[in-house]
C-alpha positions in Angstrom: 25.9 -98.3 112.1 27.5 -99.2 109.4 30.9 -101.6 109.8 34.0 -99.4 109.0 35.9 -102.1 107.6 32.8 -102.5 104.7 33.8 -100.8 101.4 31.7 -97.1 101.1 30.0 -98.6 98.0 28.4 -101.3 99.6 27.2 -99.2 102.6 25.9 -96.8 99.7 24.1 -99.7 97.8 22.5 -101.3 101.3 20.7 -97.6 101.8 19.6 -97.3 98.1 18.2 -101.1 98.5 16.5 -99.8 101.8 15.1 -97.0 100.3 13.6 -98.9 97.3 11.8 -101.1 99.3 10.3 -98.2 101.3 9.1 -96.6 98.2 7.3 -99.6 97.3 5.8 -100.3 100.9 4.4 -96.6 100.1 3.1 -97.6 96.9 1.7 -100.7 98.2 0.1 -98.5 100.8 -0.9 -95.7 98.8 -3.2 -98.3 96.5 -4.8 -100.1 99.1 -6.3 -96.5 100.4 -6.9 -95.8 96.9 -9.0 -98.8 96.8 -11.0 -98.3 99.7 -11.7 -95.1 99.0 -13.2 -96.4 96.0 -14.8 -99.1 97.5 -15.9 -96.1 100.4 -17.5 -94.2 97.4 -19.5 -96.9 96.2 -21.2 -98.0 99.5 -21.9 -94.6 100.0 -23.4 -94.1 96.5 -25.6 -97.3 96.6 -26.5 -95.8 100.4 -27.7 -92.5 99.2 -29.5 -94.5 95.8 -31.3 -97.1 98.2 -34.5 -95.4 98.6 -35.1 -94.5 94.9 -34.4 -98.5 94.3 -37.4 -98.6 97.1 -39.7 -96.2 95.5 -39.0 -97.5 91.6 -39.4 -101.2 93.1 -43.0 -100.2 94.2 -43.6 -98.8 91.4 -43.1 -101.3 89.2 -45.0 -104.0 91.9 -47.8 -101.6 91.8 -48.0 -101.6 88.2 -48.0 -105.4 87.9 -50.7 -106.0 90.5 -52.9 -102.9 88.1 -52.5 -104.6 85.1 -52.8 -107.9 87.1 -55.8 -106.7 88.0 -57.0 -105.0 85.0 -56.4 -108.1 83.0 -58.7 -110.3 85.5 -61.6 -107.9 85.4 -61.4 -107.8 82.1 -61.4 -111.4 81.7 -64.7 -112.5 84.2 -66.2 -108.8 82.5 -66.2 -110.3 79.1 
């Protein structure tokens, strides 16, 4: 408690201090969840986007080795 010899003002100003710092804690706080939410979202948007990297991946292999191929027939052909 607070001493009751210690002026009202100071007692008034050590609870204002106290509460300051408790709002900043909560805004500390309150932007680390906001990050990891964030970060949250992204993992599971790059989770639910894996398998279409997959699929385009392939794709693109497959095409290579095609026109890899093509190129090479066409070549001993000629």
């Amino acid at each position: 408690m607070a001493n009751p010899s210690a002026p009202p003002s100071l007692d008034m100003a050590e609870q204002v201090a106290r509460i300051l710092r408790s709002q900043e804690e909560m805004q500390k706080f309150a932007a680390e969840q906001r990050k990891l939410i964030a970060e949250a979202s992204k993992l599971e948007r790059d989770r639910a986007l894996a398998p279409w990297q997959i699929v385009m991946s392939s794709m693109a292999a497959g095409a290579a080795l095609f026109g890899a191929g093509a190129a090479f027939v066409k070549l001993l052909g000629s």
